[in-house]
Legacy VTK file of the C-alpha trace (Angstrom):
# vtk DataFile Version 3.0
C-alpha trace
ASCII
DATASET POLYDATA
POINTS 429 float
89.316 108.951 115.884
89.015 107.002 118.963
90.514 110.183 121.078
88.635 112.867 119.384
85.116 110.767 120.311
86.238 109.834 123.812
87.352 113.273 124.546
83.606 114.916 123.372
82.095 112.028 125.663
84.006 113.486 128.622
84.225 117.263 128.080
79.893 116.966 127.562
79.448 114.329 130.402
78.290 111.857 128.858
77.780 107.887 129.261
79.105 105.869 126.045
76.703 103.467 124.914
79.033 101.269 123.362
78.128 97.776 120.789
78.861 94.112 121.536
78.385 91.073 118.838
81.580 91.548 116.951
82.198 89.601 113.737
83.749 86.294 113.755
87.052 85.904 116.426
86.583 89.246 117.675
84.191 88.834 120.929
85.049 91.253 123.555
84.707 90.478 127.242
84.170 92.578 129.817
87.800 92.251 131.380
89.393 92.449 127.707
91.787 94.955 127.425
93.947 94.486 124.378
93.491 92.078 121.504
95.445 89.004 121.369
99.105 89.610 120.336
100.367 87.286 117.674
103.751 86.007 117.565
105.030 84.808 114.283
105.750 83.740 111.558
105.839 87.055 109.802
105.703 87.290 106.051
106.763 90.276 103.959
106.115 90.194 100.425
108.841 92.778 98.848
107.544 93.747 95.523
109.816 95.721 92.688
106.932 97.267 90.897
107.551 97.807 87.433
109.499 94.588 86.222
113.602 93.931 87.115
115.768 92.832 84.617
116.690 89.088 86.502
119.984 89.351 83.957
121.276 91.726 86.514
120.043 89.480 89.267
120.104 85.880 90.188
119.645 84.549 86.570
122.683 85.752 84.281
123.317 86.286 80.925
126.313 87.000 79.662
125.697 85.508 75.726
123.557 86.813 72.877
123.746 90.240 73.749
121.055 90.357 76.618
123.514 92.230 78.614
125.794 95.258 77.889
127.718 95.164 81.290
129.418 91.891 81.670
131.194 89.186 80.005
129.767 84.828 80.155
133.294 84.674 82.022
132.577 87.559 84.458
129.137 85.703 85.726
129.736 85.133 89.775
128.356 82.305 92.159
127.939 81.973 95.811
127.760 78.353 96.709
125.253 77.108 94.183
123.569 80.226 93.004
124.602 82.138 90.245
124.719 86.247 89.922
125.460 89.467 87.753
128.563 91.172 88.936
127.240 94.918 89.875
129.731 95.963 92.125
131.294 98.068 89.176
128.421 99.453 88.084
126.954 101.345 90.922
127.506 104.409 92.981
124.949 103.617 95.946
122.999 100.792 97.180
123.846 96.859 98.206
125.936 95.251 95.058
124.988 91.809 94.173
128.045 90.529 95.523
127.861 91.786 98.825
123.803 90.846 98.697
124.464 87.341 98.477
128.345 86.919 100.073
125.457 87.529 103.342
122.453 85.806 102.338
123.040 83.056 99.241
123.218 80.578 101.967
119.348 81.244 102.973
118.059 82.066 99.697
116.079 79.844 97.603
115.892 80.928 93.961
113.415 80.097 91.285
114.326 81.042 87.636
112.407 80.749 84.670
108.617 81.820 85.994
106.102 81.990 83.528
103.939 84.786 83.709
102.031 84.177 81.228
101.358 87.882 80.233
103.519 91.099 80.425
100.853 93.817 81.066
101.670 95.576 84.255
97.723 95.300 85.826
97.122 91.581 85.248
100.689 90.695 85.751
100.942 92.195 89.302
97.305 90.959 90.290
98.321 86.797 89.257
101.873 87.613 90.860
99.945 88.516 94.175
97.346 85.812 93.923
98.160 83.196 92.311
95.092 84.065 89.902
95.092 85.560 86.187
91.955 86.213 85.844
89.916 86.215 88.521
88.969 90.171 90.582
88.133 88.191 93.786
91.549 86.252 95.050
92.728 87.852 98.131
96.877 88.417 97.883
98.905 85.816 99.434
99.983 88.551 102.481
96.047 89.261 102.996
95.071 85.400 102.927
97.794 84.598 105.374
96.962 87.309 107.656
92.979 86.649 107.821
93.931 82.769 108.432
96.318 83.514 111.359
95.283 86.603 112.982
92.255 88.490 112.222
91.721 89.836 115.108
95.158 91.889 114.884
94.563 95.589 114.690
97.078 95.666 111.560
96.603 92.012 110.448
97.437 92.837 106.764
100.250 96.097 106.276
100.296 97.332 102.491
102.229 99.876 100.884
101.038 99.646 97.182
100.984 97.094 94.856
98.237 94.768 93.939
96.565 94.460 97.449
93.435 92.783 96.884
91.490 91.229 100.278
88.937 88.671 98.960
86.801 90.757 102.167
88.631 87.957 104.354
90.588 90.989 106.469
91.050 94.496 106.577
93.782 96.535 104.669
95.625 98.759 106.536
97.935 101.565 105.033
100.333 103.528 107.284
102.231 105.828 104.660
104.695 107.285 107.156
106.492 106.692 110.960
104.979 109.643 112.129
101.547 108.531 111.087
102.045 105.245 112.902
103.457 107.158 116.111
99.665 109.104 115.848
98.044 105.476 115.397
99.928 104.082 117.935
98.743 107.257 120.626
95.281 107.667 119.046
94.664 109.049 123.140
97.331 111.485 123.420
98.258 114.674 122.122
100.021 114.766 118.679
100.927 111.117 119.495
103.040 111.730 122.412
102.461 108.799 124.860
104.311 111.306 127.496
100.888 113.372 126.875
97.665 111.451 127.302
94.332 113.626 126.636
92.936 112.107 129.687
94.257 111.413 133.527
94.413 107.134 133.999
91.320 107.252 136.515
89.139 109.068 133.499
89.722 106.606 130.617
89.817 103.302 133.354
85.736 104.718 133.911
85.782 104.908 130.486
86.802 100.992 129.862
84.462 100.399 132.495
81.483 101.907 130.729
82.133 100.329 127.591
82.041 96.647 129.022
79.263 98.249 130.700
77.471 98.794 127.556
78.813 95.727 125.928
76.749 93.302 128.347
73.634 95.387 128.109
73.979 95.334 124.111
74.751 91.447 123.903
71.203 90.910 125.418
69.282 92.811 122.763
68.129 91.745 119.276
69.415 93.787 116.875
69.693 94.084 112.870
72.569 91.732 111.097
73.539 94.809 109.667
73.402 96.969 112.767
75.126 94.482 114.864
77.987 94.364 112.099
78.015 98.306 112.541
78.097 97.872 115.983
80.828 95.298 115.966
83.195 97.315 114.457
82.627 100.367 116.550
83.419 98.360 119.531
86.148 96.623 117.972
88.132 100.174 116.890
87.775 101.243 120.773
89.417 98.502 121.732
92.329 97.944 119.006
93.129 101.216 119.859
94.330 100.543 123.446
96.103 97.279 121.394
98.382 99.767 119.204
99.915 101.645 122.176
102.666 97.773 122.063
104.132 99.508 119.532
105.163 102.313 121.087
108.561 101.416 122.416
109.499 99.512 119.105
109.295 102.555 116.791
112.878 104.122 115.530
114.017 107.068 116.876
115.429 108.050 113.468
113.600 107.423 110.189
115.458 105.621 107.546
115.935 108.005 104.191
114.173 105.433 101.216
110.776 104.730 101.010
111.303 100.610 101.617
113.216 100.820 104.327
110.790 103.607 105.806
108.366 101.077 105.322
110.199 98.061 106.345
110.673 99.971 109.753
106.501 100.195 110.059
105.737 96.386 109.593
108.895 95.573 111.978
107.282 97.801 114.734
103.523 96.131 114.281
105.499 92.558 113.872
107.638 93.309 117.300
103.827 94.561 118.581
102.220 91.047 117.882
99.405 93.417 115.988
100.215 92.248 112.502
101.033 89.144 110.060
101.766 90.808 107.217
103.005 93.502 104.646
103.447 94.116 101.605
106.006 96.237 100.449
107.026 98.117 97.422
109.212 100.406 95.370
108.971 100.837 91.723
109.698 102.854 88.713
111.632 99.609 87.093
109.893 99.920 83.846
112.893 100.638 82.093
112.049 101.612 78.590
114.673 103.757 78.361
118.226 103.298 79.334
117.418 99.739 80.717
121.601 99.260 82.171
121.448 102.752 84.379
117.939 102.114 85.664
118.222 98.984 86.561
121.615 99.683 87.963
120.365 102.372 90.364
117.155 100.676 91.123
118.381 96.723 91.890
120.994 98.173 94.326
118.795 99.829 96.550
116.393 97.568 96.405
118.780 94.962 97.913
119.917 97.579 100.296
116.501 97.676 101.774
115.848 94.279 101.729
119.254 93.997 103.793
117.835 97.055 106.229
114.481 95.071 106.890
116.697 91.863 107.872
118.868 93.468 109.878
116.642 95.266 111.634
114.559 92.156 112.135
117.803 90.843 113.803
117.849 94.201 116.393
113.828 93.377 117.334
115.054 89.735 117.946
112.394 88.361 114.795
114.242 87.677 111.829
114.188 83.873 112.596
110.192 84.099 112.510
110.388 86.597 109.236
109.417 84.484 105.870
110.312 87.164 102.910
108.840 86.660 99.121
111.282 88.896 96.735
109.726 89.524 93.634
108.937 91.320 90.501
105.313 91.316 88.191
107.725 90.798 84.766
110.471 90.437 83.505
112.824 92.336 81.030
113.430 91.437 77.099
116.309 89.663 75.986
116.756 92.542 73.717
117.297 96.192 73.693
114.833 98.237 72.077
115.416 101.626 69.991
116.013 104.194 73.511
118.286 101.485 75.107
115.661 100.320 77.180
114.095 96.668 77.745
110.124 96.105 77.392
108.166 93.807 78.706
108.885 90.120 79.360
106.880 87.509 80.674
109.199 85.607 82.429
110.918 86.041 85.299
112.380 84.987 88.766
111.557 85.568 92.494
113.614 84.932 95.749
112.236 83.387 99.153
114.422 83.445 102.826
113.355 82.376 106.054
112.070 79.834 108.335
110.931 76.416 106.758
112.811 77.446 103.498
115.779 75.705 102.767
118.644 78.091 101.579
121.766 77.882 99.113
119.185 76.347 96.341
118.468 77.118 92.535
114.877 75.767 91.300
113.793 76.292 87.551
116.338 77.610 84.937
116.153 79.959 81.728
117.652 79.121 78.356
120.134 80.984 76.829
117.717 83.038 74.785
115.658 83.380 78.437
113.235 81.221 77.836
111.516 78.973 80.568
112.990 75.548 80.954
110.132 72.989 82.463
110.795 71.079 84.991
109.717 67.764 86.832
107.379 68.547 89.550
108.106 65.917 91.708
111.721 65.785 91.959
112.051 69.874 90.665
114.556 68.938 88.594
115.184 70.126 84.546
112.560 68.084 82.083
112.544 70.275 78.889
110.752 67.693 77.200
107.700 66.688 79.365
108.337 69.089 82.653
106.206 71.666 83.460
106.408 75.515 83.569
106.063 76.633 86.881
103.382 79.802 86.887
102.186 81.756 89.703
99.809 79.333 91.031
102.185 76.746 91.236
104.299 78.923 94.025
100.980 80.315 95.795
99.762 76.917 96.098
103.426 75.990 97.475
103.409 78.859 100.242
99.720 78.525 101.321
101.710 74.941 102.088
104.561 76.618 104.057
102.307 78.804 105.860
100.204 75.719 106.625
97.212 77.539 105.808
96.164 75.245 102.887
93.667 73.391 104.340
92.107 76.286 105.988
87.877 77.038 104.986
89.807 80.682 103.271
91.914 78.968 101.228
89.150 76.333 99.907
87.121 79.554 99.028
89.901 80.396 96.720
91.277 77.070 95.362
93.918 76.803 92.355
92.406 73.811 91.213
95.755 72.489 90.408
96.425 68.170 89.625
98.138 66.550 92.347
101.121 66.122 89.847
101.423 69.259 89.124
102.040 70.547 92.782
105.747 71.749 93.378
106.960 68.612 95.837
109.321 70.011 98.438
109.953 73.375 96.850
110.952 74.429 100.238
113.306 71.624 101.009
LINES 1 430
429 0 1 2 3 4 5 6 7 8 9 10 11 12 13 14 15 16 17 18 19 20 21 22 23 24 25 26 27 28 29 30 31 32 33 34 35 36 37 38 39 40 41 42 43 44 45 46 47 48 49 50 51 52 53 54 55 56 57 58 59 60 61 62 63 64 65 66 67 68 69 70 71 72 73 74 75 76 77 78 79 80 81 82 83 84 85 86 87 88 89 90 91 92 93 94 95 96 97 98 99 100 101 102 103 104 105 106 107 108 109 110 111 112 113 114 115 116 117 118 119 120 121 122 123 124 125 126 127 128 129 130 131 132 133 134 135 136 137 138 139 140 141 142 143 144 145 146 147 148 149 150 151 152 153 154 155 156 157 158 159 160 161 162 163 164 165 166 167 168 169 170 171 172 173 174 175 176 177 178 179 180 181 182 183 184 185 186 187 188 189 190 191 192 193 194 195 196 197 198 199 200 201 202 203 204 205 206 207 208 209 210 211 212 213 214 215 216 217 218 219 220 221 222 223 224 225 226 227 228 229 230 231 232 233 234 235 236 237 238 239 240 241 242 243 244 245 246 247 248 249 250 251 252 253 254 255 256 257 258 259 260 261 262 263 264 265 266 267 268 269 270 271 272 273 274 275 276 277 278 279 280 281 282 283 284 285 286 287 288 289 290 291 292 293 294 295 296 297 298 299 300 301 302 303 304 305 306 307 308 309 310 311 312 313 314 315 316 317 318 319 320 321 322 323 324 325 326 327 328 329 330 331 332 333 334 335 336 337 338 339 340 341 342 343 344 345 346 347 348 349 350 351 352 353 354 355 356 357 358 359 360 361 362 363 364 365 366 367 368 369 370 371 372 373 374 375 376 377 378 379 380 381 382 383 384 385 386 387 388 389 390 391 392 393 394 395 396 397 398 399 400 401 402 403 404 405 406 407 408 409 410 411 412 413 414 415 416 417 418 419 420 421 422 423 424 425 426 427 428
């Protein structure tokens, strides 16, 4: 760590010989102290890992005997999206009436995804890329972050899930608060900014010896390979001084579930201007077995978190610059198996709130046996007939669009290939 290596140089008197060429955007000078900070849009992509039942969501059922827990007549609406009625059926969490009493008027809702498959793997990997069957797509959170800032310390946050880079950006995992309190202090003791390991006159020679360094290195010829090597040495010094923003923006308390715990890292790094990105996760929604009670305890606190993350965005005065993608790799069956349980389904709906996105909206639609209705892509409304079925790729290429990253040379490296009329027109309103 940057302390640990700093602190040897000091204790044994030593000069740093420091590198200089850094990779692409990430040139240090010698008066550079921090990297740049960025400031928004954010984008969290909030995955529930495992596959929700959507019949307990935004796309009910209440016919056919898809659900045991309410009634065609019990189905609710807020404005013009439709919901399962939950509040009965759980003892913790958000309900989906009090979910979207606050937040049907921002949410856009798209029913009746095709997945196209309902294996967990390839599911989660074309639900985070827009790509079935392709290894090399970057996720949507790690394209977005290397287009608008690579040079962020924390450009791309993940937590699990399909997290693939396409080598356009680093991944960065923080499991807990305390380890990003440790990250955030790399140069003091146990992470205590109240306890630096050196007096401010020691690390300002320091600085000065590393830009130092820098200038003598940027005159010498060196090995691609070295110099990349180099680069990144250099770099890590001097994100390290960048991390110390998020100091003042990390809770005092830590939040009790994992998403919200997790939610309250990429807030911090947002507030920080050192990251783009994250994607977070919760899962255990393959629901088998006893398909009602999971999904009953799960869906709850998954809203719940959700809620946490936005109104703690509200405290750090970002939610209008946070762009959320709620989402799932599957769906569940139409029909209950042997144990009670749902398997695999491969369709399925996903959520989207925030800037750009126009709320109180229902795009797409499921039949009554919860099949995929197509739909016209150039008005979005219902075509059963000659409409199309809206896949992965057909939303990916739609936010590369909202993030107005679509043009950009990363995105051409990973192209959908999709016909002009097949291209969701104004999905976002």
């Amino acid at each position: 760590m940057r302390r640990d290596f700093l602190k040897w140089c000091a204790s044994a008197g030593l000069r740093l010989v420091v590198p200089t060429t850094l990779f692409e955007g990430a040139r240090a000078s010698e008066d550079r102290k921090e990297s740049a900070t960025y400031d928004g849009p954010y984008y969290v992509v909030c995955n529930a890992s495992g596959g929700w039942d959507t019949t307990y969501l935004m796309d009910p059922k209440g016919v056919n005997g898809i659900n045991r827990l309410y009634q065609q007549g019990d189905i609710l609406t807020d404005g013009k999206i439709c919901f399962a009625p939950t509040a009965k059926h759980i003892s913790e969490g958000m309900s989906n009436e009090d979910f979207f009493a606050k937040y049907a008027k921002e949410l856009l809702v798209l029913n009746g995804l095709d997945y196209s498959v309902n294996n967990h793997a390839p599911c989660s990997r074309y639900m985070a890329t827009g790509h079935l069957d392709s290894l090399a797509y970057p996720t949507f959170a790690a394209l977005v972050a290397a287009c608008r800032g690579p040079e962020c310390p924390l450009s791309f946050l993940t937590f699990g899930n399909y997290s693939a880079t396409g080598n356009l950006v680093s991944m960065a995992r923080v499991p807990y608060i305390q380890s990003l309190k440790l990250l955030a202090n790399a140069d003091s003791v146990q992470g205590i900014a109240q306890h630096p390991y050196h007096d401010a006159f020691v690390s300002d020679h320091m600085d000065k010896a590393l830009a130092e360094q820098q200038r003598w290195r940027a005159s010498q010829s060196n090995l691609p390979r070295r110099m990349r090597a180099e680069s990144m040495l250099y770099a890590a010094q001097w994100n390290s001084k960048s991390l110390t923003r998020i100091t003042p923006h990390i809770p005092k308390s830590t939040p009790k579930d994992p998403l919200s715990q997790q939610a309250e890292i990429a807030l911090a790094s947002f507030k920080a201007g050192v990251c783009v990105s994250a994607n977070v996760t919760i899962g255990q929604f393959d629901s088998h077995q006893k398909n009602d009670e999971d999904q009953m305890k799960l869906l709850p606190r998954f809203l719940s978190s959700i809620d946490y993350l936005l109104r703690r965005a509200e405290d750090l005065q970002i939610r209008e610059k946070l762009i959320l993608v709620i989402q799932s790799e599957m769906g569940r069956k139409p029909t209950y198996n042997k144990g009670d349980g749902k398997d695999h389904w491969s369709i399925g709906s996903t959520m989207f709130l925030g800037p750009g996105i126009l709320g109180n909206r229902v795009i797409g639609s499921t039949s009554e046996g919860q099949f995929p209705v197509a739909l016209d892509a150039q008005t979005l409304a219902l075509d059963p007939d000659n409409g199309l079925r809206v896949r992965p790729e057909h939303i990916h290429a739609a936010l590369r669009e909202l993030a107005g990253i679509d043009a950009h040379p990363f995105s051409q490296q990973f192209p959908f290939k999709l016909k002009d009329e097949e291209k969701l027109r104004g999905l976002w309103g």
